[in-house]
Structure formats: C-alpha cells, structure tokens
C-alpha positions in Angstrom: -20.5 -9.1 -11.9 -22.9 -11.3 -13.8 -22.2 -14.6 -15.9 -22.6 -14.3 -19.9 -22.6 -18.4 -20.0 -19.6 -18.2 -22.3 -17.2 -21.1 -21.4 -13.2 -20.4 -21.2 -10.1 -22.7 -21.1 -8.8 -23.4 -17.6 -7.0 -21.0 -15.9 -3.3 -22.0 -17.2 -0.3 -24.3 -15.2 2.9 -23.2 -15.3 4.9 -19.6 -15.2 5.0 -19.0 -19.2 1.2 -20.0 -20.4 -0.3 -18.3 -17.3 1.5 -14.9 -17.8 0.9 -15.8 -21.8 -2.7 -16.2 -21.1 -3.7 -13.0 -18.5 -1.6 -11.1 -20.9 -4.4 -12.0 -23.4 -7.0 -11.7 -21.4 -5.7 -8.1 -20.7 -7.0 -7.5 -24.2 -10.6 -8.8 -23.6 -13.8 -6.7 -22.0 -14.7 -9.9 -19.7 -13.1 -11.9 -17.1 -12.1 -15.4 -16.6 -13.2 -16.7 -13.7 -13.4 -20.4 -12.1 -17.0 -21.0 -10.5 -17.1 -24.0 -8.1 -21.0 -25.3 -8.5 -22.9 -27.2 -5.6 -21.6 -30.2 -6.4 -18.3 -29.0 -5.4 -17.2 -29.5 -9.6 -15.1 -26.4 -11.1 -15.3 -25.2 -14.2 -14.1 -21.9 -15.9 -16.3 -19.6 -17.6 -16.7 -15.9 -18.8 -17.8 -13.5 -17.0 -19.4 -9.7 -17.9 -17.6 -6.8 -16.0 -19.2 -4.7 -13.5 -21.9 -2.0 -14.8 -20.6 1.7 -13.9 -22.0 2.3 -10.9 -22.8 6.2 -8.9 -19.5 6.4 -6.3 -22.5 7.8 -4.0 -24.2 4.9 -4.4 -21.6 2.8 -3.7 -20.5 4.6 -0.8 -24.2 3.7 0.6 -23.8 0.1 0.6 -21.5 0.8 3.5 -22.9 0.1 7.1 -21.9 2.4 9.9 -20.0 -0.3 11.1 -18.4 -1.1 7.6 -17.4 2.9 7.8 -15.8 2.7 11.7 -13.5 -0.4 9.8 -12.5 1.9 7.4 -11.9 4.9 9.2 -10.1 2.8 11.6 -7.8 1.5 8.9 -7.5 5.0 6.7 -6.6 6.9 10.1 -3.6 4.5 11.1 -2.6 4.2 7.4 -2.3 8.1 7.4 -0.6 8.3 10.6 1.8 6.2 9.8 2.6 8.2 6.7 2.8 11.6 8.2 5.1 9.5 10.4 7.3 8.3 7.7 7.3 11.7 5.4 8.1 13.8 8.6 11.8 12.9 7.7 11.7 12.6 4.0 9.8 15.8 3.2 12.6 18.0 5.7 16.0 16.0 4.7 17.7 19.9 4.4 16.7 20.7 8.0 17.8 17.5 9.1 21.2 17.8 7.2 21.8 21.1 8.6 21.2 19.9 12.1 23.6 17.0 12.5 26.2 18.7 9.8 25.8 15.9 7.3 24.7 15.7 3.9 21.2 15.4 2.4 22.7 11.7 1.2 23.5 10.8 4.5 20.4 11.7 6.2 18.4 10.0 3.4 20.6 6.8 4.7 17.6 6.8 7.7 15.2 6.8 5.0 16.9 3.5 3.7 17.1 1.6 7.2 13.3 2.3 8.1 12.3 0.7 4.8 15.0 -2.3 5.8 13.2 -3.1 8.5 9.5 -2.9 7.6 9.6 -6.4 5.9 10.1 -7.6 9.5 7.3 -5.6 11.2 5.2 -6.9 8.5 5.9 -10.2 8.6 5.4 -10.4 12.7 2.2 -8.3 13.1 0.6 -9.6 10.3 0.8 -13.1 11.3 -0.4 -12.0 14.7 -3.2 -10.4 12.8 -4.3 -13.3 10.8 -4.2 -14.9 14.7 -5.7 -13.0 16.8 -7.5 -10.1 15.0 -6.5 -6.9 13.3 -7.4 -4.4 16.5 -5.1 -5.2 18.7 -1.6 -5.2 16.6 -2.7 -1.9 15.2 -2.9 -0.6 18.7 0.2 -1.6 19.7 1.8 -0.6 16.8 1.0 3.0 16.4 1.1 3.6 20.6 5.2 2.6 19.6 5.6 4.5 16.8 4.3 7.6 19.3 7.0 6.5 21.5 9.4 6.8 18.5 9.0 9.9 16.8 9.6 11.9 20.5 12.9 9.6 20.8 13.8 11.0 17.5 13.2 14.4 18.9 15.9 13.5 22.1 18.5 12.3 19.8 21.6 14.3 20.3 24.1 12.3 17.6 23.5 10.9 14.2 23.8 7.6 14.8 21.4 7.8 17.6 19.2 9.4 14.9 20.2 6.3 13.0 19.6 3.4 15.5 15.9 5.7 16.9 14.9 5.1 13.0 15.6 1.7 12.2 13.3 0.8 15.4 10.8 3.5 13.7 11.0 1.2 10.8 10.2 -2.4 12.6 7.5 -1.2 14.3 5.9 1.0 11.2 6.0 -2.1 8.9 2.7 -4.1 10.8 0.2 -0.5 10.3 -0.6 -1.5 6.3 -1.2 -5.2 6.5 -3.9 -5.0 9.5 -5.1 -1.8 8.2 -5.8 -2.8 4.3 -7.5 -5.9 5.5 -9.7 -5.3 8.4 -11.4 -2.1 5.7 -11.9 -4.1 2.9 -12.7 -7.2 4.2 -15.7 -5.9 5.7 -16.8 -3.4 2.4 -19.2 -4.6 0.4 -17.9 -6.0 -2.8 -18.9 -3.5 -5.7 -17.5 -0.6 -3.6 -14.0 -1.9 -3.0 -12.0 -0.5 -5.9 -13.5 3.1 -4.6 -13.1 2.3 -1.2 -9.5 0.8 -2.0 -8.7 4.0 -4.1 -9.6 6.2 -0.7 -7.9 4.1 1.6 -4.4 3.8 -0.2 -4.4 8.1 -0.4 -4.1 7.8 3.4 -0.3 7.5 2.2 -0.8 10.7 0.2 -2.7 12.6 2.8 -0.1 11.8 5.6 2.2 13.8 3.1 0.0 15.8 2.5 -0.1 17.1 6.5 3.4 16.8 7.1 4.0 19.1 3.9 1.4 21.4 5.9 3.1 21.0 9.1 6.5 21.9 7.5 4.9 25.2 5.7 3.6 26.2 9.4 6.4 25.8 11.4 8.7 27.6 8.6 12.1 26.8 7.2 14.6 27.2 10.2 16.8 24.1 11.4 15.4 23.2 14.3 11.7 23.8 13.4 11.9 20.0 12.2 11.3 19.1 16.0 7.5 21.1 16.2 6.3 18.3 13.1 7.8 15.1 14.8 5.8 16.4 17.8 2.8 16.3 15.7 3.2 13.2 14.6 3.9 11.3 17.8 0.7 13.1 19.0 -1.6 11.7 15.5 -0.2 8.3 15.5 -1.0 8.0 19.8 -4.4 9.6 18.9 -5.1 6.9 16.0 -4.2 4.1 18.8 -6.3 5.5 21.5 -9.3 5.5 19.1 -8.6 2.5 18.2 -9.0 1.1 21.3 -12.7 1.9 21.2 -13.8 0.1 17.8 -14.6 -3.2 17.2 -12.6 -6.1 16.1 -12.9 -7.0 12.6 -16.4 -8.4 11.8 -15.3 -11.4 10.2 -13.0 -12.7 13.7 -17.0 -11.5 15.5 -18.9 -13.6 13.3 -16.3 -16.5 14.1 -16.4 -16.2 17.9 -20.4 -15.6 17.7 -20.5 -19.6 15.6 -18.7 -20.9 18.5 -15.2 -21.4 16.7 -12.3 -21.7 18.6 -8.6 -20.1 18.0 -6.3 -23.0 16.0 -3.5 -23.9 18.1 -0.2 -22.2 17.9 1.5 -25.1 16.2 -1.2 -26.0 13.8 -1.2 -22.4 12.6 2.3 -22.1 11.6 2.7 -25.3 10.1 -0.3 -24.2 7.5 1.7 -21.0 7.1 4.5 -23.4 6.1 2.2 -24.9 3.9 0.8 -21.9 2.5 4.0 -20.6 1.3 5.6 -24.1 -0.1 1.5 -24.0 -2.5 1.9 -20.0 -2.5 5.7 -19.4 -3.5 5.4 -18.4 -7.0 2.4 -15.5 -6.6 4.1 -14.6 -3.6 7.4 -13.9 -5.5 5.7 -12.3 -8.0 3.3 -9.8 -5.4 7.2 -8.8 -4.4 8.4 -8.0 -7.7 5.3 -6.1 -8.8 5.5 -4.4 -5.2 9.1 -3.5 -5.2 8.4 -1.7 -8.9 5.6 0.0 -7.1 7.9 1.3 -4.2 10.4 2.4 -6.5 7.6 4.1 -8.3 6.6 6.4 -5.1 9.8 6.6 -3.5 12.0 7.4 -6.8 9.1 10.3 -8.2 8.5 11.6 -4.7 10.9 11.6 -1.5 13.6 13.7 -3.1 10.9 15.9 -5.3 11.3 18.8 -2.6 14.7 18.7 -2.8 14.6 19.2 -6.2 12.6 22.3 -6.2 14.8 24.0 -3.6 17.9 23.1 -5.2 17.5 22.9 -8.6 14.5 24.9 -9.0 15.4 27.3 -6.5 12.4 27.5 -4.7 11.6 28.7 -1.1 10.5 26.7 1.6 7.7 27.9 1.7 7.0 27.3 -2.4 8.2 24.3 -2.5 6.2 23.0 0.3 2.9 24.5 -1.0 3.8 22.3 -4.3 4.4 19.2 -2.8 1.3 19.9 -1.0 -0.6 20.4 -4.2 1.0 17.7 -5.7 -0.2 14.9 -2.9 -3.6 16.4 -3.3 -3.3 14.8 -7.0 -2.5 12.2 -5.6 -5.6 11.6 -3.7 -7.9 12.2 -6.3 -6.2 9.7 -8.6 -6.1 7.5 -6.2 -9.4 7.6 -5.2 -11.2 8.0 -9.4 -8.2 5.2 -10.5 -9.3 3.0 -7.4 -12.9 3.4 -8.2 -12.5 2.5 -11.9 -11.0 -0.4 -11.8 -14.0 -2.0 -10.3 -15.4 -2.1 -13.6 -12.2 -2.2 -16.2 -10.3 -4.6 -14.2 -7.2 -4.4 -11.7 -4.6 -4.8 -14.3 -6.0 -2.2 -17.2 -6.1 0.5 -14.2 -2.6 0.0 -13.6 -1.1 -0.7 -16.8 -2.8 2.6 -17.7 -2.0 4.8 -15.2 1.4 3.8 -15.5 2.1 4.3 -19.1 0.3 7.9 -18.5 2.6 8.5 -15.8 5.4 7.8 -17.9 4.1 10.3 -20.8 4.3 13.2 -18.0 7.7 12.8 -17.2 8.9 16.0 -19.1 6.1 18.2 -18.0 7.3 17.0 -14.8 10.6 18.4 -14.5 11.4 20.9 -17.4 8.7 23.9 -16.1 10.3 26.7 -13.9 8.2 28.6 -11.1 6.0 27.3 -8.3 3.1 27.2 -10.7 4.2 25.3 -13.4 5.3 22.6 -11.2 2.9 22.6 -9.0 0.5 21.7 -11.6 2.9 19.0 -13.5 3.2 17.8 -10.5 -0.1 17.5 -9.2 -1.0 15.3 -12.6 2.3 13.0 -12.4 1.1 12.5 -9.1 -2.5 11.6 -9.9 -1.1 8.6 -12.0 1.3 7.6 -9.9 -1.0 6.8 -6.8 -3.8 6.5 -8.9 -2.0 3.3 -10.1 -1.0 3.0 -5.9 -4.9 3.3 -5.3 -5.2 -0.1 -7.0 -2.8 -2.1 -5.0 -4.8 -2.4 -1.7 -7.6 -4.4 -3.5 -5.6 -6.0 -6.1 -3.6 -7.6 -2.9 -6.4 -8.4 -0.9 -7.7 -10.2 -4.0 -4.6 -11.9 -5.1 -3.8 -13.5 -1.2 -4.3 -16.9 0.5 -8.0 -16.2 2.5 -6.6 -17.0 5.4 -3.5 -14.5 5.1 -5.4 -11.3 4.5 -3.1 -9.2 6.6 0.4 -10.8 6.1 0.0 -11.3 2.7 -0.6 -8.0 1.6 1.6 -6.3 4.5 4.5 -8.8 4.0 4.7 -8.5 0.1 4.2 -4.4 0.6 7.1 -4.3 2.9 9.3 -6.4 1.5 9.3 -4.3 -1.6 10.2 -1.7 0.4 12.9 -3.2 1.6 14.5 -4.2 -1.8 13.7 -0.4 -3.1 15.0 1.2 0.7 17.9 2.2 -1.4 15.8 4.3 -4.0 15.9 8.0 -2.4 19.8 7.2 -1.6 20.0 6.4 -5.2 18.5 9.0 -6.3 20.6 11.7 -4.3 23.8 10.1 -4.6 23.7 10.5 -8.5 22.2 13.8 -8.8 25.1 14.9 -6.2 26.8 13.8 -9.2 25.3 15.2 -12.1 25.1 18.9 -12.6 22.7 20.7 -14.6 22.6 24.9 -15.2 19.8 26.4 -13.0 17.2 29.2 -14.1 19.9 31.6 -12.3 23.0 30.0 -14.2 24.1 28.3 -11.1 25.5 24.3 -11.5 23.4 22.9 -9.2 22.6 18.6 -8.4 20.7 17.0 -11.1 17.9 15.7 -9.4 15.2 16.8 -12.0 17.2 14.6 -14.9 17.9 11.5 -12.5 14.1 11.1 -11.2 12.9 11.6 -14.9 15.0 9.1 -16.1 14.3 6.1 -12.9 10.6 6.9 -13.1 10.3 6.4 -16.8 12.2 2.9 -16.2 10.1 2.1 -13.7 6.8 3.1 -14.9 7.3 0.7 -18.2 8.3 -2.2 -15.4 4.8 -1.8 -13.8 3.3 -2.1 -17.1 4.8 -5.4 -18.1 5.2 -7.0 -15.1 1.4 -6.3 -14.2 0.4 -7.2 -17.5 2.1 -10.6 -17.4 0.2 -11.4 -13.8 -2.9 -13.1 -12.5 -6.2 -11.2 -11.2 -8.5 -12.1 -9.1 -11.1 -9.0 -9.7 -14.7 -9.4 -7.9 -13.2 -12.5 -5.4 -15.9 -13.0 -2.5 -14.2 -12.5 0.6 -17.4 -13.4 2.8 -17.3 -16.7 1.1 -13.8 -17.7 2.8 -12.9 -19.1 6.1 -9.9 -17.0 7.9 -6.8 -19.1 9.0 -7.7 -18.3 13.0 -11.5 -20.4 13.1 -11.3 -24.3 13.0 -14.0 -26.3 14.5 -13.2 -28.3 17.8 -12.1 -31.7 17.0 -15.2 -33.5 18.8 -17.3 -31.0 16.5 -15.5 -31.6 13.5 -15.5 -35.3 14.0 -19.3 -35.0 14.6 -19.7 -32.8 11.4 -17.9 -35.2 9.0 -19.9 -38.5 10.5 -23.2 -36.1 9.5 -22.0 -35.3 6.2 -20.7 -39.4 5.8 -24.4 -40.4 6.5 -25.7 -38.0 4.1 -23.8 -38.9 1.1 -25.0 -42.7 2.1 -28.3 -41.7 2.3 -28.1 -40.2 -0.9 -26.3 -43.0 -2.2 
C-alpha cells in the first residue's frame, strides 16, 4: 500500500458523519488512512490500494514458522467446527434417539451458542495475558472430554446440560486461533491467509458431513462421528503442545519485558471498553448479522433436503458436502481479494450476490441441482465469512487481539443462538407440496426468506462502518509487555534529556 500524497479530511467524530463518511469512501478506489510522522504529528491522507498480487507469491512471504502459527490456528479452528456441526448436520438421528422433535434437539444448538460469549470473553483475556498456546490447549483437550460425555448421555436433558458445557469451553478456540495466524503473517498475504483460515469452519463441515455419509443413516450411528471428533479436537491439543508461543509474546520475553500485573491489566481492559464501546457495539451487530447469515442458510439446509426435498442420507449428505467445499473456495478467492479492493467492498459484494442466489437455492429438485446451487450460495456466503478474521483483527484495540475478535464473534452468536430454532419452528409451521405431492415443513421458503433479510443487513450495516485495511500489526505493543518501573522511569529521564538537548 503506497501513498499517492493526496490529502483527506480527518477521519470523522461522531456516529452519523463517520458512518456518512466510510459510506463515501466505499465509493472511492483509495483509502483514507491517518499516518503518524516522526514527530509524533497525525495527519490523514490518501492512500493507493494494494497491486494484485500472485496468491503463490504471497503464500511465499510466509516463514516456516509463520506457517506452524497458522496451521496451529486452522487445525483448532477446524476441530472445533467438526465439533460443533457433529450435532447440527445429524439433528434426525438425534431426534429419533431421545424421541423428541428436530425443534427440540436444535434447542442444544441454541444453548452452545448461549454460552460461547462467555468462553470467549474468559480465554481471550487470558490470551491477551499470557499467550495464545496455552488456552488453545486447554480448550480443545475439554472439548475432547465433551464430545465422549455426549456420547454417555442416557437422557435429554443430560444431552442438554453435556452441550451447554460444550458451548463454554468451545467459545475461547476462535479468538486465540484468528490472532496468533495473522498476527504473525506478513501483511500483503493476510486477506488470503484470512480467507483460508476462516474455511476451517467450512472444512470441519465439511468432515463431519463425510463422517456422517460413512457411518450411514441409522440412529445410533451418530455416536461413531462424536467419537471422531473428540479424537481430532484431543489430536489438535496434543500438537499443539509442541509449537511455539505466538512470536510477538517471544519477541517480548527476548527485550526483557515483563508480564503487567494482574490489577493493572484489567483496569486498562476497563479502560479499553469505556474509549472502545461504540466499535465494540458495532463489531457485535455486524457479527450477529454474520451468524445469522451461516446459521440461518446452513444448519437446517440438510434437513431441508431430506424433508422437503426428499433426499437420502446419503444425497443429502454428499450435497452439503459439495456445498462446504464452495464454501472454501469462496472463502479463500473472497479473502484473498479483499487485500486489494478493500474489507468492506468484499463483503458488501458477496453479500448482495448471495442474496441474488436465493431462488436457485431452493427451487431446483434432485441431488444435482442443489448440490450445485448450493455450492455457489455457499461460496458467497463464507466468501463474505472469509473476510471477517482480518477485518476483526484490523478493526481491534492492539492490545486485545484475541478477545476482541473472539468476544465480538461469540457474542453474535449468542444473540443469533436462536436462528436454527427459528428456522425449524416456522417451517414446522408452513407447509409446502413436495416433488411427490406430499405436505411436507417449509424449510426451503423460511431460509429463503431470513437469508435474503439478512444478507441486505450485512450490506448496510458494513457499508455504514469503519475499516482499518493494511493496519501494521508489528508496529503495536500487545496489552501483556510493560517495561519495569525502574526501566521505564530510566527510559523517560533519557528521552527528558534528549528533548532538552534538543531544545
């Protein structure tokens, strides 16, 4: 990102002129930017937008260390997902086995996004603390522990309580993860490398989908996938054990920093969010959309092709499988252009494209048909997702790199837990004529109709916000370094006699 020596207007005060202002700016093929000189004096200026750049290239400014971060971080982020899709991807077995309804069971869906918000909050903060490698370990040795629980449950509210645990510990995998793999990527390759990373959602799907084609369509065949899972997500935290910490927390013990203490930290998180409360209200709305988004155009989308389409098992799994895997590759070519078009335009974009699909999506009959619409629904959908890791990082206080993003994730998920219940609940409700003249749930109708609303939400609300494209995370000090107070003390008297030498 170079500068074109064209000055701007300051960045704008106040909630109406700044959304008026990056909604203009939307519009324009440069970015405004404030550049702090060596005299410490800001000013705002113009600046070009990245050149297209090879992905190959790109992929080569990685170290091998930069690669173990993100592996680290796309492993546990997939984990987690097969984890969480394990239930949502096999809500008739589960019905069937406790003798409830497919509403009911999607209840457990509900009450594990409930409680990610608080696994966010608490692990992040201990991330921006003490380091991103430890939490993560923690965290998906527990979630291990969780999914064989599920397995031993023997009543549906055990199933119920087992779940909601599932939930508190899952929400502290995507803050840690997101920040300790782009923090340490070199800047021009973080929209690809964002792009990739995000799809470990997608591929988690994308292997439980697998995992519920191989282990076939009878009731209690749900138990062979959890047993899968618990086996990937205490394989992820093994390995992680043997990688490093994050480089940035290396370079701070290796300068001689020391942790802050306990109360100091939390009184600058108190700080932090009494400066911060406005972009952190809005990184919830624009987060809560975005989990509606995935949740309302995906949880219940196998449902609807074995009811209302009246696939097999085994169909509609191969077409959810089909339809994650566009869902990777937009993730990963939407990621990777918004490097050089800009956060916002790659979502705003994918979104309203998204939007377009939404009869294509559910109108075609047969397993090829909607395997292919939904393949391309998909590719929007988390190709606008593949975004979001980057955009966050960009967007949050330096020294909150893991619970900002993590937090505001989560705690759109909690607000939107109630999306999949929704979305049954109603089309339980509404009855459409199937290809064989049945009257069957609505589902195709109801998620057409919630995803159009919420793709022109995303639009608008992420046109309206801020954007912090190209941000230099190198540059900035992380909340858990802080200089001794002799050293500090020492430091300022050296800079004092400087300025009056100077003077």
């Amino acid at each position: 990102m170079s500068s074109i020596y064209e000055p701007a207007e300051p960045i704008a005060k106040g909630i109406v002129p700044t959304a008026i202002q990056a909604f203009g700016d939307l519009f324009k093929l440069k970015r405004r930017v404030e550049v702090v000189d060596e005299n410490g004096e800001v000013r705002t200026e113009w600046q070009a937008l990245d050149p297209i750049r090879n992905p190959f290239s790109l992929c080569a400014l990685l170290s091998f260390k930069d690669w173990i971060f993100f592996l680290a971080g796309l492993s546990a982020w997939t984990a987690d997902a097969f984890d969480f899709h394990s239930l949502s991807i096999q809500t008739v077995k589960f019905a069937k086995y406790f003798r409830t309804s497919n509403t009911n069971i999607s209840t457990a869906i509900t009450l594990t996004l409930l409680l990610r918000s608080v696994g966010a909050a608490f692990f992040g903060l201990a991330g921006d603390r003490y380091g991103r490698k430890w939490p993560m370990v923690f965290n998906m040795i527990v979630l291990g522990v969780l999914q064989i629980a599920t397995i031993y449950c023997a009543t549906f509210q055990q199933f119920l309580a087992v779940r909601s645990l599932f939930g508190l510990f899952m929400g502290g995998v995507y803050g840690n993860a997101i920040a300790m793999a782009l923090e340490n990527c070199p800047g021009p390759a973080r929209g690809l490398i964002s792009g990739i990373l995000q799809q470990g959602y997608s591929l988690g799907y994308v292997l439980a989908a697998c995992a519920n084609l191989g282990v076939g369509g009878s009731t209690d065949s749900w138990m062979t996938v959890f047993w899968a899972g618990a086996g990937l997500s205490f394989g992820v935290g093994l390995l992680r054990c043997c990688f490093p910490e994050s480089q940035q927390f290396i370079n701070a013990k290796k300068t001689g920093k020391k942790a802050r203490a306990p109360g100091v930290f939390w009184t600058e998180t108190r700080d932090m969010i009494a400066k911060e409360w406005k972009l952190c209200i809005y990184a919830i709305i624009l987060m809560t959309w975005f989990n509606y988004y995935s949740h309302t155009s995906q949880d219940s989308y196998t449902t609807f092709m074995l009811t209302q389409k009246e696939l097999a098992n085994s169909g509609a799994s191969r077409a959810s499988i089909l339809m994650k895997v566009g869902a990777c590759v937009g993730g990963t070519i939407i990621g990777y252009l918004s490097q050089f078009f800009g956060r916002r335009r790659a979502i705003v974009v994918a979104a309203l494209l998204s939007g377009c699909l939404i009869p294509a999506w559910i109108l075609p009959e047969g397993e090829r048909s909607l395997s292919a619409s939904g393949f391309f629904m998909q590719f929007f959908v988390q190709g606008a997702w593949g975004v979001i890791p980057i955009h966050l990082n960009e967007l949050s206080p330096a020294a909150y790199r893991s619970t900002f993003p993590g937090l505001t994730y989560q705690l759109g998920n909690m607000i939107s837990s109630p999306s999949t219940q929704i979305v049954n609940a109603i089309a339980e409700k509404t009855f459409v004529t199937s290809k064989s003249g049945k009257r069957v749930d609505g589902y195709g109708p109801v998620m057409g109709v919630a995803t159009a609303i919420i793709a022109i939400g995303i639009a608008v609300t992420t046109a309206f916000g801020p954007e912090r494209c190209g941000r230099k995370f190198e540059e900035e000090t992380l909340a858990r370094v802080v200089e001794e107070p002799k050293e500090f003390e020492e430091g300022m008297e050296r800079r004092s006699d400087s300025v009056n030498e100077k003077a």
